[in-house]
PDB file as gemmi writes it, atoms N, CA and C in Angstrom:
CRYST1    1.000    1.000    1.000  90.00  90.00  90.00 P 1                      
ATOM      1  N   UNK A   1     -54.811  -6.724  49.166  1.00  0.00           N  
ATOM      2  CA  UNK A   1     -53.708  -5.845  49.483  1.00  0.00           C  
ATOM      3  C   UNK A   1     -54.253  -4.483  49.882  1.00  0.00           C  
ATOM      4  N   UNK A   2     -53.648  -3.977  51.293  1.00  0.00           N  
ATOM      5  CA  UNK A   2     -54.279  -2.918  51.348  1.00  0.00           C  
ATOM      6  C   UNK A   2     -53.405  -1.588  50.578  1.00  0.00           C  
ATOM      7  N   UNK A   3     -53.526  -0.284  50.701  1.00  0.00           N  
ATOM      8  CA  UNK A   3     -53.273   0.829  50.115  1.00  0.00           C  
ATOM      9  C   UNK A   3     -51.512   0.826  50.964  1.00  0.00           C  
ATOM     10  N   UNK A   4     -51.448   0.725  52.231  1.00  0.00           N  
ATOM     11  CA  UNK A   4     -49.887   0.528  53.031  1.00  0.00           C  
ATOM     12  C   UNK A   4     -49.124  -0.550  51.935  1.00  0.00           C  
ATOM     13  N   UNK A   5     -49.716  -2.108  51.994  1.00  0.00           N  
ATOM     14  CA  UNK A   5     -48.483  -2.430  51.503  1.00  0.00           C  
ATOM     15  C   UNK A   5     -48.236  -2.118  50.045  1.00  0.00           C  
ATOM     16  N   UNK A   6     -49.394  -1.274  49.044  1.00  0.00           N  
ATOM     17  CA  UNK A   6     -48.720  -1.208  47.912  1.00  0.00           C  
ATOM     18  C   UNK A   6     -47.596  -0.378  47.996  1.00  0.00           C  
ATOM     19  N   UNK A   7     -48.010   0.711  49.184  1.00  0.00           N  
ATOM     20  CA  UNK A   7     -46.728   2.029  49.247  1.00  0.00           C  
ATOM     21  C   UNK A   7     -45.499   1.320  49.395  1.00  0.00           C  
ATOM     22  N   UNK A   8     -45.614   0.556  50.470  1.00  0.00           N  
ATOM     23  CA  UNK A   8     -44.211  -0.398  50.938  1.00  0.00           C  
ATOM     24  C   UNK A   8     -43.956  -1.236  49.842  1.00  0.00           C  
ATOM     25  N   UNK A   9     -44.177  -1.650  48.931  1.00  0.00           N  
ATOM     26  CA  UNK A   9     -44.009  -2.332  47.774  1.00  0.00           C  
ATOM     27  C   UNK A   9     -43.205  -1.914  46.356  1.00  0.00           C  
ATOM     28  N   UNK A  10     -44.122  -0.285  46.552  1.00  0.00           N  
ATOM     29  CA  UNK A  10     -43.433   0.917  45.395  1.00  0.00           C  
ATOM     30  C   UNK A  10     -41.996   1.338  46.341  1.00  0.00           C  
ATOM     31  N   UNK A  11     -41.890   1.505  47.216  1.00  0.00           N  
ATOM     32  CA  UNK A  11     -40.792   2.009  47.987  1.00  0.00           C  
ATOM     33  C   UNK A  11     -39.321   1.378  48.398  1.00  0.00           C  
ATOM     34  N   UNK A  12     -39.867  -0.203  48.003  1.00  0.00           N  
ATOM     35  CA  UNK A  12     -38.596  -0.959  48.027  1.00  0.00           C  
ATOM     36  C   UNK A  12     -38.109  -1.613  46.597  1.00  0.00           C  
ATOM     37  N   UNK A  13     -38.947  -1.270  45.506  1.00  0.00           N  
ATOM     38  CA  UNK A  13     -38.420  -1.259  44.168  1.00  0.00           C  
ATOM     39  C   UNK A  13     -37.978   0.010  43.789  1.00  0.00           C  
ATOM     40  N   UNK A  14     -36.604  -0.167  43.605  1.00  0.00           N  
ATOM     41  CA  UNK A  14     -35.941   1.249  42.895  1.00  0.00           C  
ATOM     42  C   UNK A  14     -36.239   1.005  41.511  1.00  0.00           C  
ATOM     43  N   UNK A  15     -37.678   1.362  40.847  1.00  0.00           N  
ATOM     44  CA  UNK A  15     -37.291   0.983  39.076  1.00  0.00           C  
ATOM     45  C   UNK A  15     -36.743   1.758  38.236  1.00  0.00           C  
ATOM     46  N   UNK A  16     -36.344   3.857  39.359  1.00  0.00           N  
ATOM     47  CA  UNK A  16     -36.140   4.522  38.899  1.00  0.00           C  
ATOM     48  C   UNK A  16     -34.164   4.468  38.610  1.00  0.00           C  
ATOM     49  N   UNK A  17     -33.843   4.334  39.909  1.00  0.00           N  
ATOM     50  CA  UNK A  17     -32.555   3.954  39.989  1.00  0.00           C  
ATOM     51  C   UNK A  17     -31.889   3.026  39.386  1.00  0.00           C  
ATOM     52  N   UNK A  18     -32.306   1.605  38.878  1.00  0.00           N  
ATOM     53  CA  UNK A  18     -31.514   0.960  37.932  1.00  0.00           C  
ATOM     54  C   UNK A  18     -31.212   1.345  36.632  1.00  0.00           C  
ATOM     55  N   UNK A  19     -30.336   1.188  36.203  1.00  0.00           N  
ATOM     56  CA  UNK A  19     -29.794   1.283  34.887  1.00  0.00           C  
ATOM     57  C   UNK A  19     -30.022  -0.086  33.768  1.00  0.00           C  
ATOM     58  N   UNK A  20     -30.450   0.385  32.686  1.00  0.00           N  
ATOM     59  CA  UNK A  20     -30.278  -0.574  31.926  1.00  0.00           C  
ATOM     60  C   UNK A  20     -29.015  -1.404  31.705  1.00  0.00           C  
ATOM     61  N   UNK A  21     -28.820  -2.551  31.582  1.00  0.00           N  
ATOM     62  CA  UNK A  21     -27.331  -2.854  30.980  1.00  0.00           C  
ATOM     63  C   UNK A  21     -27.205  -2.566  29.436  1.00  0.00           C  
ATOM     64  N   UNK A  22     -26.026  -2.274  29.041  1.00  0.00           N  
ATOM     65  CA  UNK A  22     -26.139  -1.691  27.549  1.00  0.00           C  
ATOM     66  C   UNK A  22     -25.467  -2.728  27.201  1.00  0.00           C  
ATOM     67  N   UNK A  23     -26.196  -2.784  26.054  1.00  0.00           N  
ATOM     68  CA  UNK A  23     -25.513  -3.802  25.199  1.00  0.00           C  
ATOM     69  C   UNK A  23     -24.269  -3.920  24.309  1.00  0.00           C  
ATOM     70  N   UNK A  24     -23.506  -5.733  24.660  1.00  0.00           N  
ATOM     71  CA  UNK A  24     -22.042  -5.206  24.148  1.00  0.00           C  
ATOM     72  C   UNK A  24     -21.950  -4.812  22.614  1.00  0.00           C  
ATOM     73  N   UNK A  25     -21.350  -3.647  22.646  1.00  0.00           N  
ATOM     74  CA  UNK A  25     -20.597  -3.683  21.127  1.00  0.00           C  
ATOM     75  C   UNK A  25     -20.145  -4.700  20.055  1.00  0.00           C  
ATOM     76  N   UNK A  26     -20.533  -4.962  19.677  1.00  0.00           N  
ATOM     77  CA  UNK A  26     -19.564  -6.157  18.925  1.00  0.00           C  
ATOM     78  C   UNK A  26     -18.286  -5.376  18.440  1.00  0.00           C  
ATOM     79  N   UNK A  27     -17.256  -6.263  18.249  1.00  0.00           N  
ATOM     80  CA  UNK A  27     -15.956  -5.930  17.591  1.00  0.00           C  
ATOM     81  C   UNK A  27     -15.946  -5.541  16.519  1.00  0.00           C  
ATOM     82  N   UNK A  28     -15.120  -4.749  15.626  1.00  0.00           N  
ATOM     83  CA  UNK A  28     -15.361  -4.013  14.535  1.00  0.00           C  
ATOM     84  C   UNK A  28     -14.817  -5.228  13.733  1.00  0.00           C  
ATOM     85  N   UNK A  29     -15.636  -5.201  12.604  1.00  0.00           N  
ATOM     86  CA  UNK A  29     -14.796  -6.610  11.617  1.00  0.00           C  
ATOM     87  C   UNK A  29     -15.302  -6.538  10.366  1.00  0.00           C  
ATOM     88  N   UNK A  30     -13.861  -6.431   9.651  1.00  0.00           N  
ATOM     89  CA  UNK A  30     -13.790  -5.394   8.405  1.00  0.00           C  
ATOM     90  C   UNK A  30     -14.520  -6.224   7.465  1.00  0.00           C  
ATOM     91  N   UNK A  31     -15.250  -5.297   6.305  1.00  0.00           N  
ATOM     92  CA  UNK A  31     -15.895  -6.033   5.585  1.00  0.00           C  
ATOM     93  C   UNK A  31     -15.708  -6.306   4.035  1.00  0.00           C  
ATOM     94  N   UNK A  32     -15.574  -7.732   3.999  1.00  0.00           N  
ATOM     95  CA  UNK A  32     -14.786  -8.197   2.498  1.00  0.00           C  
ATOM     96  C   UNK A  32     -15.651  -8.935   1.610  1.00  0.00           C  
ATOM     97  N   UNK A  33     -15.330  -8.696   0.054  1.00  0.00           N  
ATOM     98  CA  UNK A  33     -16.403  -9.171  -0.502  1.00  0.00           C  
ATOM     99  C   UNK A  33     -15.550 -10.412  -0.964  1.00  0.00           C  
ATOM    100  N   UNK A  34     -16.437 -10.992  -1.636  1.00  0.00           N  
ATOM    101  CA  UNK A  34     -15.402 -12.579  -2.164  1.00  0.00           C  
ATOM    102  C   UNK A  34     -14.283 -13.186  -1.333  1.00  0.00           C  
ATOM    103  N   UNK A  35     -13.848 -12.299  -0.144  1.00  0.00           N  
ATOM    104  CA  UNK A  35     -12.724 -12.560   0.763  1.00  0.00           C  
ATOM    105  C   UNK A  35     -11.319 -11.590   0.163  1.00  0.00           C  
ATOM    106  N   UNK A  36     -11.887 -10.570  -0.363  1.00  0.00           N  
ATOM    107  CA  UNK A  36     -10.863  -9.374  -1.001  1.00  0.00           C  
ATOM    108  C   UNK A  36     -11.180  -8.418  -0.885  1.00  0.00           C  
ATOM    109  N   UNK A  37      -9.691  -7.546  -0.021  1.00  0.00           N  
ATOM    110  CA  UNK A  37      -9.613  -6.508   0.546  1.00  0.00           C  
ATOM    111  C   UNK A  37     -10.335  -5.146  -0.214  1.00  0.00           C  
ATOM    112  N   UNK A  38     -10.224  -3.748   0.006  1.00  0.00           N  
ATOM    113  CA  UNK A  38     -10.823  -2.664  -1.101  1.00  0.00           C  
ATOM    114  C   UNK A  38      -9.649  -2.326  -1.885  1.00  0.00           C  
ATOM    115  N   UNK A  39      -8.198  -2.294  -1.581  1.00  0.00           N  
ATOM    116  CA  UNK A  39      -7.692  -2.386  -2.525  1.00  0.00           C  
ATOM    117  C   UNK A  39      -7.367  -3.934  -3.611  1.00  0.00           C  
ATOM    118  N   UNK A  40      -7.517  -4.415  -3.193  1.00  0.00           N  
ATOM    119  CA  UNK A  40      -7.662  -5.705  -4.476  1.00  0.00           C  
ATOM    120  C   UNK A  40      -8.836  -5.568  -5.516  1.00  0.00           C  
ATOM    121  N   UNK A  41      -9.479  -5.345  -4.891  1.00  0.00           N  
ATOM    122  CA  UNK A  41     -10.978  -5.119  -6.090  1.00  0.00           C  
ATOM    123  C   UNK A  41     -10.845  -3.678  -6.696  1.00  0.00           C  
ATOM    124  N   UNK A  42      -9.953  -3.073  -5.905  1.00  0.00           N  
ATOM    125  CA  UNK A  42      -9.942  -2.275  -7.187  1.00  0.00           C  
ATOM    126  C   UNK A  42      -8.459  -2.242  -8.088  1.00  0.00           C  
ATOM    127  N   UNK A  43      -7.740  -3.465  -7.671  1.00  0.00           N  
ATOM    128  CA  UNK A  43      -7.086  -3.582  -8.907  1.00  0.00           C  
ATOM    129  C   UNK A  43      -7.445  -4.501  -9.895  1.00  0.00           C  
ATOM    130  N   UNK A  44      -8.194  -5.702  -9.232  1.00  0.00           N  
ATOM    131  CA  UNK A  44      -8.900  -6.276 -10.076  1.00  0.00           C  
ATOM    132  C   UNK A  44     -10.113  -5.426 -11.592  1.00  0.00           C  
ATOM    133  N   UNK A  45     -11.148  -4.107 -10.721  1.00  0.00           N  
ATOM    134  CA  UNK A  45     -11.476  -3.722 -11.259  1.00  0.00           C  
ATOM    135  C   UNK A  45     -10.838  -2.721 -12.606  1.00  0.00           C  
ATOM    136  N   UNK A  46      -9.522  -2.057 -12.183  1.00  0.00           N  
ATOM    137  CA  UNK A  46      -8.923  -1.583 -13.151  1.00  0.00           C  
ATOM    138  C   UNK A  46      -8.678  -2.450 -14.230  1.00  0.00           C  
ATOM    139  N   UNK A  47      -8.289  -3.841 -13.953  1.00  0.00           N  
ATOM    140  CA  UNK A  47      -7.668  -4.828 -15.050  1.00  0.00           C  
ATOM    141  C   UNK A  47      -8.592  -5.475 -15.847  1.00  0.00           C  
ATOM    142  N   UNK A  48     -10.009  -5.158 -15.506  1.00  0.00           N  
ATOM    143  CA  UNK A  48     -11.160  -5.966 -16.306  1.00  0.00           C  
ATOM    144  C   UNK A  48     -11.287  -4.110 -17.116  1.00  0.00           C  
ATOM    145  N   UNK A  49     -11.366  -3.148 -16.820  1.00  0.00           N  
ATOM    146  CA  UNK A  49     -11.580  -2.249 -17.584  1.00  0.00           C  
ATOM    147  C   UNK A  49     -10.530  -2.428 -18.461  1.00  0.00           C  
ATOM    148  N   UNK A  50      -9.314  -2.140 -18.194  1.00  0.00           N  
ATOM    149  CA  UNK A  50      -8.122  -2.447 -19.090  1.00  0.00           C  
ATOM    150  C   UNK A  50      -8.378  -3.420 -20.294  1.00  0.00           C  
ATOM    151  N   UNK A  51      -8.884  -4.647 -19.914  1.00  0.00           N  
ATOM    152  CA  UNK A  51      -9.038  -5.541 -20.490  1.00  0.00           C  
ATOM    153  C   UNK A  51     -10.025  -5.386 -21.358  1.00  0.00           C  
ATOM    154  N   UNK A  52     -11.011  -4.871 -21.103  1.00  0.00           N  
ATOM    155  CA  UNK A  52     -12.196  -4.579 -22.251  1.00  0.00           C  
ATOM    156  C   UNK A  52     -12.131  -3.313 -22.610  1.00  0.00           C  
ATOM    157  N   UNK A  53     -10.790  -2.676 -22.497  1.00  0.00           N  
ATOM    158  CA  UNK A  53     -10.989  -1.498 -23.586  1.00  0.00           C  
ATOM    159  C   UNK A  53      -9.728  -2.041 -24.795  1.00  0.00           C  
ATOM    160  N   UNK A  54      -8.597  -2.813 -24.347  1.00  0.00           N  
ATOM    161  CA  UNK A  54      -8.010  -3.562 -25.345  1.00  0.00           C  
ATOM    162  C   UNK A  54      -8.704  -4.228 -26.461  1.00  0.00           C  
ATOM    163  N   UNK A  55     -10.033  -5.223 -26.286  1.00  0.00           N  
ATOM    164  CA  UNK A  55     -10.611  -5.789 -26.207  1.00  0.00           C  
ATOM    165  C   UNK A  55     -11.481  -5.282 -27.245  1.00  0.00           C  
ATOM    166  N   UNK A  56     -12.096  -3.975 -27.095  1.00  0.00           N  
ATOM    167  CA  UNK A  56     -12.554  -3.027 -27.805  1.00  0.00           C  
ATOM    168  C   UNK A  56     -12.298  -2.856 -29.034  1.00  0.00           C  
ATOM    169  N   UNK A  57     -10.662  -2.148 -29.016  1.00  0.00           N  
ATOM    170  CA  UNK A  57     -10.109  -1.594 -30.003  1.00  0.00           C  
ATOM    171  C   UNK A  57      -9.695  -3.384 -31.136  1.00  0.00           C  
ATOM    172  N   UNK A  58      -9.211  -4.014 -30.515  1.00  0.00           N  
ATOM    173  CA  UNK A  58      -8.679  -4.741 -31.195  1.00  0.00           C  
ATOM    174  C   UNK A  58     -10.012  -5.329 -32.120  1.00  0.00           C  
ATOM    175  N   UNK A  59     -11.329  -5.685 -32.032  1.00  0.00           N  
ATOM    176  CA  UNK A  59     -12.179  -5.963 -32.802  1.00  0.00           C  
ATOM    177  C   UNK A  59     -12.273  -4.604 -33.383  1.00  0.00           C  
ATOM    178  N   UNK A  60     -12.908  -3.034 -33.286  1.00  0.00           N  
ATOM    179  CA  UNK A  60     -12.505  -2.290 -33.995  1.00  0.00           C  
ATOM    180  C   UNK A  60     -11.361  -2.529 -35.487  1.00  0.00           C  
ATOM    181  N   UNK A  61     -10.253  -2.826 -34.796  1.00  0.00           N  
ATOM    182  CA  UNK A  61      -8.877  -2.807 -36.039  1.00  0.00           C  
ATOM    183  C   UNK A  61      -9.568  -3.991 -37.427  1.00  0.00           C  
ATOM    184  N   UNK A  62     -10.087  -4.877 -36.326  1.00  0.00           N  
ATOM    185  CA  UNK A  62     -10.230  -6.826 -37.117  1.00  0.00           C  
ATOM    186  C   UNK A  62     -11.530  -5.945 -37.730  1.00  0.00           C  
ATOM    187  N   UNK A  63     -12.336  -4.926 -37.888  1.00  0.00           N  
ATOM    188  CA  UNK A  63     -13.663  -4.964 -38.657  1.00  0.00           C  
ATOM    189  C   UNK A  63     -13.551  -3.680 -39.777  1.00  0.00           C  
ATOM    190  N   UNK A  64     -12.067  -3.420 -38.966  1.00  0.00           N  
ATOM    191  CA  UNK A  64     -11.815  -2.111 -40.194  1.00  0.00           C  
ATOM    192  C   UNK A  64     -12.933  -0.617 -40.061  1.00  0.00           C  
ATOM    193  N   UNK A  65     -13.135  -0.393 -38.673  1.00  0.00           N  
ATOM    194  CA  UNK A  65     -13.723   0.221 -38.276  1.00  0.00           C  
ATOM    195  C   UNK A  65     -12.979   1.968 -37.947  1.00  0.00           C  
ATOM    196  N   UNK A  66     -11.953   1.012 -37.744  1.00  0.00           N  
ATOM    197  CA  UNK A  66     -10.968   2.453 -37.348  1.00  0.00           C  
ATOM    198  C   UNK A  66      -9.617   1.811 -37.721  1.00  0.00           C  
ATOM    199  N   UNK A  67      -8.860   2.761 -38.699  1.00  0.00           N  
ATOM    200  CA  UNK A  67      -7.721   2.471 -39.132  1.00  0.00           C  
ATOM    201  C   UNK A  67      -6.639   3.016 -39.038  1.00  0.00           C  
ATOM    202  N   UNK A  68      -5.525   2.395 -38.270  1.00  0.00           N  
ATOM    203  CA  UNK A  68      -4.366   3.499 -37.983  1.00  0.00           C  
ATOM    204  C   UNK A  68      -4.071   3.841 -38.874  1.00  0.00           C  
ATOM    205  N   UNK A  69      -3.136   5.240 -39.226  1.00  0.00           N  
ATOM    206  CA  UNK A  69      -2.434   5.653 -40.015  1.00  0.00           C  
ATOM    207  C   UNK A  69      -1.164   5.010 -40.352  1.00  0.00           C  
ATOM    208  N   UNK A  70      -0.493   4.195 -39.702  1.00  0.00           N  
ATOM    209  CA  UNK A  70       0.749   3.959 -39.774  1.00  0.00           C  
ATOM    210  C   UNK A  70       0.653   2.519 -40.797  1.00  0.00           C  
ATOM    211  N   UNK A  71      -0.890   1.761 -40.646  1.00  0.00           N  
ATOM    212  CA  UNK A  71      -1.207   0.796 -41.680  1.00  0.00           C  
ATOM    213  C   UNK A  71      -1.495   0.847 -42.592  1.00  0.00           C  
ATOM    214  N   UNK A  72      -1.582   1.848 -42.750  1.00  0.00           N  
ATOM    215  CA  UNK A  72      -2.527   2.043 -44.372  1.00  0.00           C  
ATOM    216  C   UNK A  72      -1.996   2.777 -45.566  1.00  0.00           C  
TER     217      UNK A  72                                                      
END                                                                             
């Protein structure tokens, strides 16, 4: 190849002028744990706290740990 056709070679590739294609976005797609929304887990989560602070007290009462006034 001589020194002409590399020029003619660089001159008919635009590598400056193309654009990349950008890549598609994917669709936004919401993200669920167990298949439950953020408010479900957190009513779920309130009701397991609920539940083990009932849970709590009531072995408390059964060990005589803490004694209401109104029993005694």
């Amino acid at each position: 190849m001589s020194l002409e056709e590399l020029r003619e070679q660089a001159q008919s590739q635009g590598f400056v002028d193309e654009t990349p294609e950008a890549a598609p976005i994917p669709p936004y797609r919401e993200r669920r744990i167990l298949g439950l929304t953020a408010f479900q887990r957190l009513i779920i989560a309130l009701l397991l706290l609920m539940i083990t602070c009932m849970t709590g007290s009531f072995f408390l009462l059964v060990t005589q740990r803490v004694v209401l006034p109104f029993l005694n």
